[in-house]
BAVO-27326 format. One record per residue (C-alpha): residue number from 1; residue in three letters; x, y, z. Coordinates in steps of 0.5 Angstrom, whole numbers. Layout:
// BAVO-27326
@seq = NUM	type = Ala	px = X	py = Y	pz = Z
...
***
This chain:
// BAVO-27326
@seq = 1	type = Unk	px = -126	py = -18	pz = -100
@seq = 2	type = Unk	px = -129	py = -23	pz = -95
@seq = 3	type = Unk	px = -126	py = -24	pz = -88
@seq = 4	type = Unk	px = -123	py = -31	pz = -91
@seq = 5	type = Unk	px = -119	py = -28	pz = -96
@seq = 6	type = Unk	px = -116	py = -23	pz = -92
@seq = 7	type = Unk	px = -113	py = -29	pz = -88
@seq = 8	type = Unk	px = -112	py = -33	pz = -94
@seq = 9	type = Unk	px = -107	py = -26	pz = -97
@seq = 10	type = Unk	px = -104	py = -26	pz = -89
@seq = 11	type = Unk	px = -102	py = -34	pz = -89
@seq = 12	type = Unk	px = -99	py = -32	pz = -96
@seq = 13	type = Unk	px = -95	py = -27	pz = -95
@seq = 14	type = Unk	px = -92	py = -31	pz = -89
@seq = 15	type = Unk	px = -90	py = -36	pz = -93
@seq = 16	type = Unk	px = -87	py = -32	pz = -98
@seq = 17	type = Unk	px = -83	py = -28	pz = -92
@seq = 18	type = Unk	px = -81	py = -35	pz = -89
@seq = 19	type = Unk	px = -78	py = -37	pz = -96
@seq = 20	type = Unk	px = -74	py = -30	pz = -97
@seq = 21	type = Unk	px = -71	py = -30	pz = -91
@seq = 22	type = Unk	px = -69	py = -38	pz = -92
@seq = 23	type = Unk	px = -66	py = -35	pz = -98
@seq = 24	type = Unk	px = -63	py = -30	pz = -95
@seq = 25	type = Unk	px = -60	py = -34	pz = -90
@seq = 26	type = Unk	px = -57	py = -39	pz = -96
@seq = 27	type = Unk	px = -55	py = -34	pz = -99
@seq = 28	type = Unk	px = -51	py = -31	pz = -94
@seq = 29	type = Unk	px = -48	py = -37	pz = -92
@seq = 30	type = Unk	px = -46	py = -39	pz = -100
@seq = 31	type = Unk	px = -43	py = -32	pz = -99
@seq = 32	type = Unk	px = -39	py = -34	pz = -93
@seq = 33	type = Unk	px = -37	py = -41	pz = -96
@seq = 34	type = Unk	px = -34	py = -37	pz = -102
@seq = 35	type = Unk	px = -31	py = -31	pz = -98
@seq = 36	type = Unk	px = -29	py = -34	pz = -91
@seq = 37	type = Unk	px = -32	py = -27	pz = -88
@seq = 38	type = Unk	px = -33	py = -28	pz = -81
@seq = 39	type = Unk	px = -40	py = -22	pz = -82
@seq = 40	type = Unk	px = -43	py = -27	pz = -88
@seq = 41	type = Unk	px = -42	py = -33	pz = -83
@seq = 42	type = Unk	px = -46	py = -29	pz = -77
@seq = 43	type = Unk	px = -51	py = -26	pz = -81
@seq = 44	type = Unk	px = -53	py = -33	pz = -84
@seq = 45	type = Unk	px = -55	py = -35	pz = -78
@seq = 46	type = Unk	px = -59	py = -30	pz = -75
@seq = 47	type = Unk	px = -63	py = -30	pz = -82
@seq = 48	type = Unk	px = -63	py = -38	pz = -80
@seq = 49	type = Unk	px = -66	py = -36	pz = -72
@seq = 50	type = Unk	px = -71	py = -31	pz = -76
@seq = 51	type = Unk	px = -73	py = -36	pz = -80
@seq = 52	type = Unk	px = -74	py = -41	pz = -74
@seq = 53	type = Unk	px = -78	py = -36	pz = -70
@seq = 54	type = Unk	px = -83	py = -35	pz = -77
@seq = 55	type = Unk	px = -83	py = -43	pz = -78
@seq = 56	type = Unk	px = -86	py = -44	pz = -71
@seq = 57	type = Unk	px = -92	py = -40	pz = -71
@seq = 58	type = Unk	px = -98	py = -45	pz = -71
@seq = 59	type = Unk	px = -100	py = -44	pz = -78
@seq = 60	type = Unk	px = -101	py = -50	pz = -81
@seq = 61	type = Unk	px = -97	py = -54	pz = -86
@seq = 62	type = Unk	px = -94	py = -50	pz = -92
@seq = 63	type = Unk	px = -97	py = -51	pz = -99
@seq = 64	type = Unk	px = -94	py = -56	pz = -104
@seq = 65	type = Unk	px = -90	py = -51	pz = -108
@seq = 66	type = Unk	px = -87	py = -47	pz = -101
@seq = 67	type = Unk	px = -86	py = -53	pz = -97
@seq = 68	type = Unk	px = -82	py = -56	pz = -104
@seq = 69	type = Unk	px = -78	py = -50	pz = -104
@seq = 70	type = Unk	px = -76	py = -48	pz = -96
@seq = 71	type = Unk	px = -74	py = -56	pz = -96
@seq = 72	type = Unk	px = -69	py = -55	pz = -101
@seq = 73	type = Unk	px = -66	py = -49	pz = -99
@seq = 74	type = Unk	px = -66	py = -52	pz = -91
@seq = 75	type = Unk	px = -63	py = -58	pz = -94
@seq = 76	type = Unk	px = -57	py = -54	pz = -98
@seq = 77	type = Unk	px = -57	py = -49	pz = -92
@seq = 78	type = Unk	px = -55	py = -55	pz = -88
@seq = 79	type = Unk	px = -49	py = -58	pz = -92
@seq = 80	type = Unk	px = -47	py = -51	pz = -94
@seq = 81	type = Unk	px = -48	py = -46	pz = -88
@seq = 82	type = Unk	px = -45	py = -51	pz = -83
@seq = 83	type = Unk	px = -38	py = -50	pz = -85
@seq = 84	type = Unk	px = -38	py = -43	pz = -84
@seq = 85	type = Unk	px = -42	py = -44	pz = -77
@seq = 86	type = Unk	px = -37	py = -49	pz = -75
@seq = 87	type = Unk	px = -31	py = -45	pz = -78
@seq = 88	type = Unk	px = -34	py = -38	pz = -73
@seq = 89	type = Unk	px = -34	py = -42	pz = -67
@seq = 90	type = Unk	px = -27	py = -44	pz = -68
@seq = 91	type = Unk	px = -24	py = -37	pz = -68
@seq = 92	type = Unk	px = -28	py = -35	pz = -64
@seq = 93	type = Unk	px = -27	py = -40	pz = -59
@seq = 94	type = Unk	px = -19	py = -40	pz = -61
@seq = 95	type = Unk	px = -18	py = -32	pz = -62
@seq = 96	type = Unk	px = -14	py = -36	pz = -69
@seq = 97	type = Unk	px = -9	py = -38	pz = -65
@seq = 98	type = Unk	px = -9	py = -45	pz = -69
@seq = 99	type = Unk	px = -5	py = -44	pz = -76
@seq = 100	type = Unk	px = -9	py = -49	pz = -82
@seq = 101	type = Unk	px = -7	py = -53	pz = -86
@seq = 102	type = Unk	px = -6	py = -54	pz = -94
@seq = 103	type = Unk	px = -11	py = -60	pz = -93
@seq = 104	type = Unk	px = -17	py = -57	pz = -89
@seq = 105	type = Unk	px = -14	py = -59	pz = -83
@seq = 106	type = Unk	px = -9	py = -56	pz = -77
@seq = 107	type = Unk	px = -2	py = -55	pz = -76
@seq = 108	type = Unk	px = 0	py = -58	pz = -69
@seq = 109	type = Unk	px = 7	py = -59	pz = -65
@seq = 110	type = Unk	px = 9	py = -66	pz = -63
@seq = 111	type = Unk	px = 6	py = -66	pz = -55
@seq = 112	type = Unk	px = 13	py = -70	pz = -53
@seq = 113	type = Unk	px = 16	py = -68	pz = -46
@seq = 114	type = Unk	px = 23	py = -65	pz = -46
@seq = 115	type = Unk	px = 25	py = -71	pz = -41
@seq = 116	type = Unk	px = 24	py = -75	pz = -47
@seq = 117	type = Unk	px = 26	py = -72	pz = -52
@seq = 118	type = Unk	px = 32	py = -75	pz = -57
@seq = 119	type = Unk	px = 38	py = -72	pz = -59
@seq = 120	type = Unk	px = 35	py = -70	pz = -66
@seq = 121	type = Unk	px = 30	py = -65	pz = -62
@seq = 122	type = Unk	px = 37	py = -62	pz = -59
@seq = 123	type = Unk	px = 40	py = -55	pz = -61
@seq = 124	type = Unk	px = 48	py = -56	pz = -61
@seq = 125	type = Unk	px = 48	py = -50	pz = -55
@seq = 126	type = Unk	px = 44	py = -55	pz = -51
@seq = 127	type = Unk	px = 37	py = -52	pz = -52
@seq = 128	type = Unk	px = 31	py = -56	pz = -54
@seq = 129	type = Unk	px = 29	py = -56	pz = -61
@seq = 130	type = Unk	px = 22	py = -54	pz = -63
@seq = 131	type = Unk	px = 18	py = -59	pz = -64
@seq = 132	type = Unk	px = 15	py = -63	pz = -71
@seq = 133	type = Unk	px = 9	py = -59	pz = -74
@seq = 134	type = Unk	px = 5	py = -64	pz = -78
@seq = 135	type = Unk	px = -3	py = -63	pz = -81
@seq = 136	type = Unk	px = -8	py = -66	pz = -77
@seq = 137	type = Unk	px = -16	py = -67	pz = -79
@seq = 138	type = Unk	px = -15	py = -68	pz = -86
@seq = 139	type = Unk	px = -21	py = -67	pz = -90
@seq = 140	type = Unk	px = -25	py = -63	pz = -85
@seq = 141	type = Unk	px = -29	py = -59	pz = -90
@seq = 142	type = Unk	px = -32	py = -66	pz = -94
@seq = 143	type = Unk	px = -32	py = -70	pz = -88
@seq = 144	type = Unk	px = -37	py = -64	pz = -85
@seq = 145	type = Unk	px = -42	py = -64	pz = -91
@seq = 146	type = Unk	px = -42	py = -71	pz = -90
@seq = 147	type = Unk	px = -44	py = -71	pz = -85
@seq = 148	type = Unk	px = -49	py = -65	pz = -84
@seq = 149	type = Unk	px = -53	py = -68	pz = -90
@seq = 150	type = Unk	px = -54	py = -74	pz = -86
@seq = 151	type = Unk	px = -56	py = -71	pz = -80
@seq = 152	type = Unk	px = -60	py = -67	pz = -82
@seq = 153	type = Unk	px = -63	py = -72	pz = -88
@seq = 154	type = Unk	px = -63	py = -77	pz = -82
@seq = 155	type = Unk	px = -68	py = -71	pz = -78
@seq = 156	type = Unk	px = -73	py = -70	pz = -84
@seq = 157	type = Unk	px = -74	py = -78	pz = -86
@seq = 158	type = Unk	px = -76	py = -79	pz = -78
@seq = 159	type = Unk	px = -70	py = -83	pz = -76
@seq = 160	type = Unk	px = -66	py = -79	pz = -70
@seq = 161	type = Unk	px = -63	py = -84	pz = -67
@seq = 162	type = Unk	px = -57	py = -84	pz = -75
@seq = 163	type = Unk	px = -55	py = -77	pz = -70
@seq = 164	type = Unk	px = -51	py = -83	pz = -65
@seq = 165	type = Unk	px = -48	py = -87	pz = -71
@seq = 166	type = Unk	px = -46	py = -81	pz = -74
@seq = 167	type = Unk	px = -42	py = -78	pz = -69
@seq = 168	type = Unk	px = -39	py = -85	pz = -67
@seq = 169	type = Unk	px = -36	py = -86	pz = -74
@seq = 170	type = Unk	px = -33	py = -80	pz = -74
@seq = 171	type = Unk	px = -29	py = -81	pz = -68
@seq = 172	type = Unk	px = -28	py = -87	pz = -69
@seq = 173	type = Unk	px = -25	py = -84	pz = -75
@seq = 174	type = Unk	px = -21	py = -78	pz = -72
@seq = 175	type = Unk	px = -19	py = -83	pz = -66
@seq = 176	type = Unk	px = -12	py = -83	pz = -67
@seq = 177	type = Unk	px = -11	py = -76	pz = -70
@seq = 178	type = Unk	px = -13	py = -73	pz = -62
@seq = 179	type = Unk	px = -7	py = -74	pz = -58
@seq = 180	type = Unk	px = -6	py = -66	pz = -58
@seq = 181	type = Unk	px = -10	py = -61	pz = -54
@seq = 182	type = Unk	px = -11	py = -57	pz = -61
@seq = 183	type = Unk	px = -14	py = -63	pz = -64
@seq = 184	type = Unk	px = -19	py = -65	pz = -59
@seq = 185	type = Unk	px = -21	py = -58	pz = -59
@seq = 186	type = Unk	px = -22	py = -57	pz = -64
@seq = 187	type = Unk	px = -25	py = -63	pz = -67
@seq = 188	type = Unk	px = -31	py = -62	pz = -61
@seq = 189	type = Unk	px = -32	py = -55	pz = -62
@seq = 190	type = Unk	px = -32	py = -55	pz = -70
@seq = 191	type = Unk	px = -37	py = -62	pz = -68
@seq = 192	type = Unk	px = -42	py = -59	pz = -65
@seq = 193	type = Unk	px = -43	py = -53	pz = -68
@seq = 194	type = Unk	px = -43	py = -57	pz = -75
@seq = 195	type = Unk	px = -50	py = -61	pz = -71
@seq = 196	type = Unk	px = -52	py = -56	pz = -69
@seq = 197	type = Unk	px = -52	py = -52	pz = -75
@seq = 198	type = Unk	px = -55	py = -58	pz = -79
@seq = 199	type = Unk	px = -61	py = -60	pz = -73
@seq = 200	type = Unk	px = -63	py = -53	pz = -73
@seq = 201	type = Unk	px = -64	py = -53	pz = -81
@seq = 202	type = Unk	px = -68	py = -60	pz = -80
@seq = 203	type = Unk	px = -72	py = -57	pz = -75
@seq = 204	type = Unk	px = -74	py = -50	pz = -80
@seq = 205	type = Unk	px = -76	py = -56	pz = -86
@seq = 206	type = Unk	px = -79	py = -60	pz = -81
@seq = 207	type = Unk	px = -84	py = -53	pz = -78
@seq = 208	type = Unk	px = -85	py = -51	pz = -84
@seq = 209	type = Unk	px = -88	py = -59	pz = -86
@seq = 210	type = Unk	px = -93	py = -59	pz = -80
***
């Protein structure tokens, strides 16, 4: 065997360890999608780091038939392993003191102070009542794959400057519903490691391409 095959061997069984460790962050992240557990979540996106350090060795762009399939999977591993990152980051951040909703959202108390309270908001001894609980950030889960199928398609196509439009029109949208604490962090928390994810993802496909 020629010096050129060995190296020809060599790049192959790189790009095939840089397919199965994609594959494996994907799958794991599927399987912290499905089963909302915490250690599938963070092995995800250590297979993603490992899949990155790979990805950035210089070694040329990837054959057709590789860069086809780690483009898929970077793209799916986008929209679905963002919603687990992005939960993860909010326990970790919140210690779960949030409770959900039934709409993919959070359950949060009125912020409105006790000087102001009205007579509905007062028990017959004179104590004040506990406050209305009602859903925030409805929706949270379609908005999300939403929105990382469009940043990460925005990186890819050669358009990152999508990442600002994106934002805005989310906070546009969720404007009114961050009157309280727990809905302004979690929405800036949930945020960015969804970007985060989603970029990370597109930065794997776009290594691999060049």
């Amino acid at each position: 065997m020629t010096f050129l095959d060995s190296f020809s061997v060599v790049l192959y069984l790189y790009w095939v360890l840089l397919l199965l460790v994609t594959m494996a962050s994907l799958i794991l992240a599927i399987l912290a999608f499905r089963l909302g557990k915490q250690p599938f979540a963070i092995a995800s996106a250590g297979a993603l780091g490992a899949a990155l350090l790979l990805a950035a060795i210089p070694v040329g762009s990837a054959p057709v038939a590789f860069g086809v399939v780690i483009c898929l999977a970077g793209l799916v591993l986008a929209v679905i392993g963002g919603g687990p990152a992005a939960v993860l980051a909010l326990q970790l951040a919140t210690k779960n003191s949030v409770a959900p909703g039934s709409h993919g959202g959070i359950l949060v108390g009125s912020d409105t102070p006790t000087a102001l309270a009205t007579d509905a908001d007062v028990d017959a001894d004179g104590t004040s009542a506990a406050p209305a609980v009602h859903e925030v950030l409805r929706g949270g889960l379609t908005i999300g794959v939403l929105e990382r199928l469009a940043v990460a398609g925005a990186i890819l196509a050669g358009f990152p400057e999508a990442l600002a439009v994106v934002v805005a029109i989310k906070g546009v949208g969720r404007f009114t519903e961050l009157a309280s604490s727990e809905a302004r962090e979690r929405f800036i928390i949930g945020t960015f490691a969804s970007l985060i994810w989603a970029c990370a993802c597109a930065i794997l496909v776009s290594l691999a391409q060049s």
